[in-house]
N, C-alpha and C positions, 0 to 999 in steps of 0.2 A: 679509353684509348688503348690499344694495341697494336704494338710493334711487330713489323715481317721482320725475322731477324735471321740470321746463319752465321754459323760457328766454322772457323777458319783453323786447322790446326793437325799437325802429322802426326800427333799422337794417340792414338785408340785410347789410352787411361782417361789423358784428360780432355777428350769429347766426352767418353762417357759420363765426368762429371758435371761437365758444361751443360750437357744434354739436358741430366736430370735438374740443374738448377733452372734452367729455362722453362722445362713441364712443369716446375712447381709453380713458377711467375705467372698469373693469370693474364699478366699486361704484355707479354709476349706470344709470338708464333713460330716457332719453331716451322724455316721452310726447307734448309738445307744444312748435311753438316760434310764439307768440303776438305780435301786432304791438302790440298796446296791453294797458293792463289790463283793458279790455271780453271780450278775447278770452279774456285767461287768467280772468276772472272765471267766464265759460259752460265753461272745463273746468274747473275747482274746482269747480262742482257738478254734472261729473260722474266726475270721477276718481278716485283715492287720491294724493292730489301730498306727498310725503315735505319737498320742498325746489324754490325759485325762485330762478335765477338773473334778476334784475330788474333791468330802467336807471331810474334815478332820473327823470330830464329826458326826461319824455314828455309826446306833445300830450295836452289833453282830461285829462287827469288822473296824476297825477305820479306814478311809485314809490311813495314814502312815503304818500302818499296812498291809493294802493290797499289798502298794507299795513294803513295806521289803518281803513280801512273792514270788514276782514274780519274777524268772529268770533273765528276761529281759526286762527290764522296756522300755513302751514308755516316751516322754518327758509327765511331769506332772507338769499342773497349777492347784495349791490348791484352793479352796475358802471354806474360815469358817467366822462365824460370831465372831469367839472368835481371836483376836490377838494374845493373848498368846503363839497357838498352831503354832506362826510362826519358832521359830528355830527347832519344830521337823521337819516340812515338809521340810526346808532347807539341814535337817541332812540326806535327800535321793535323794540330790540331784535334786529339783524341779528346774522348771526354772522359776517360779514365783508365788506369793502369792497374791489374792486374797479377800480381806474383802470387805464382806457383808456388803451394798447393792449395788452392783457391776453398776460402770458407765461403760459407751460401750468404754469411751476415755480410761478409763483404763484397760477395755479389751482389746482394739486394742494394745497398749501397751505390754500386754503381750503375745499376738498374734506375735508381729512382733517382740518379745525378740527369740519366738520358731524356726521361719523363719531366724533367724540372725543364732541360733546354729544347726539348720539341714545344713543352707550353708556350714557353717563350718566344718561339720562334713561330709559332701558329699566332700569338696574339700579336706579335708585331708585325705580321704579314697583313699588303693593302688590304682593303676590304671592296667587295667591287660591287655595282648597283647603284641607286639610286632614291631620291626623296622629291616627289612633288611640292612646290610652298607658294603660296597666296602673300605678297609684299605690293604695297603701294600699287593695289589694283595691276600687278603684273604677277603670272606665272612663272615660277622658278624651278630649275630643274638642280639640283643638291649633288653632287656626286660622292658619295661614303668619304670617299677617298681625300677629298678637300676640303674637308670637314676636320678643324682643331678643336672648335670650344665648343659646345649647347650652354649659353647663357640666361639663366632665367631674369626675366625683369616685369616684376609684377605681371601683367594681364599678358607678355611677349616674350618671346625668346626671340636672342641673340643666335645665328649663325654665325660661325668665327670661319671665316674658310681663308685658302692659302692666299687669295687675291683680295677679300671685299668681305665687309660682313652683311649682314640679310636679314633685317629681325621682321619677327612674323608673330600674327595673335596668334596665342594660344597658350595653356601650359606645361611645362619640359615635361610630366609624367607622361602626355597626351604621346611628346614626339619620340619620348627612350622607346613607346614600343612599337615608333615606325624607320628605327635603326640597327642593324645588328647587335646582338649583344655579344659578339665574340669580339669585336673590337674597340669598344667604349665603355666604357667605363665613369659610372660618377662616382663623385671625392669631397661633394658638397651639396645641400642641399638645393644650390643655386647653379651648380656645375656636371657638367657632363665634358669628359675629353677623350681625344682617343688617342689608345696605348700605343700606337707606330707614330704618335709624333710630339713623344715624350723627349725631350733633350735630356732634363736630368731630374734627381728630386734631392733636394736640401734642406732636414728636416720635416718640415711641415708646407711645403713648398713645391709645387710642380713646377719646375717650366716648360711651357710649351711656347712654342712661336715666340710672340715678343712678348708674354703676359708671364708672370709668373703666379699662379693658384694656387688658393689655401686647401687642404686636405685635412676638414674637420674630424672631430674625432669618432664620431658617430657610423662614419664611412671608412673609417683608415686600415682597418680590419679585411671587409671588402677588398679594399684597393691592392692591398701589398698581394690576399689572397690570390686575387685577380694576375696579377704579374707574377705570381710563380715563384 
């Protein structure tokens, strides 16, 4: 994975230092390093910008400010010299803060805070497409999407979907590899679920939908890996 990213900031010292911690991160791409938010406003439309490394305490209009103004914000790591300014840049949802004079261990840090919540946000996004299935001599069309549980039961699996379930011959290693593997995930040897329709986990416990699933220990590893 790698991030478009651009450093936001009126200081020449520390861009330069931004700069250099950025070239050393191989999960980043350095596309632009902007003196005000004016600047980085004209490459936000027209770049793909993943993540902003931004100074709070700017002339003409401030950090936080820029952030509130945009639509659609990328993920945003603040860096100010002032501490103070840390529960505003929290109050827009940053995924990390940043005080001047910035070490690299604590850049990497908030590096791999970004990468934790893009996973997570890529694996809980729908998944779109679909699955052919053969049930009580009728043809069934699957949509990823309404897809909760793959249940194994002996010679059949269970389809668990948002309205009806669907069981069909066959067995679950046959179907895990006619579903994406960015959005499902199994937690059991009888279990297959997908992660955007996880409610919560407690202990050893998924719920999803109305069921709540065991999360053997064999998989459990897997699963959390899986979820970032």
């Amino acid at each position: 994975m790698q991030l478009n990213c651009i450093i936001v900031d009126d200081e020449p010292l520390s861009q330069d230092v931004i700069v250099d911690f950025v070239n050393d991160s191989p999960e980043l791409n350095l596309v632009a390093v902007c003196n005000d938010a004016m600047e980085a406003g004209n490459v936000l439309k027209k770049e793909n910008i993943d993540l902003i490394f931004l100074d709070i305490n700017m002339p003409k209009l401030s950090g936080v400010g820029f952030v509130k103004s945009l639509k659609e914000s990328p993920y945003i790591v603040f860096i100010t010299a002032y501490p103070e300014f840390a529960l505003d840049g929290f109050d827009v949802d940053a995924v990390d803060y940043l005080l001047k004079p910035v070490s690299f261990e604590r850049f990497r840090l908030a590096v791999n805070r970004v990468l934790d919540r893009s996973a997570n946000q890529t694996n809980d996004a729908p998944v779109t497409g679909h699955i052919m299935v053969w049930s009580n001599k009728k043809r069934y069309r699957i949509n990823f999407d309404d897809i909760f549980i793959l249940e194994a039961q002996g010679d059949y699996v269970r389809f668990v979907l948002s309205d009806k379930s669907i069981t069909v011959h066959g067995r679950l290693k046959d179907f895990i590899q006619q579903i994406p593997e960015k959005g499902f995930v199994r937690i059991h040897k009888s279990y297959v679920i997908s992660i955007s329709k996880i409610d919560y986990i407690e202990g050893n416990l998924v719920k999803i939908g109305q069921r709540k699933i065991p999360v053997s220990l064999s998989y459990r590893e897997q699963f959390f890996k899986k979820l970032g």
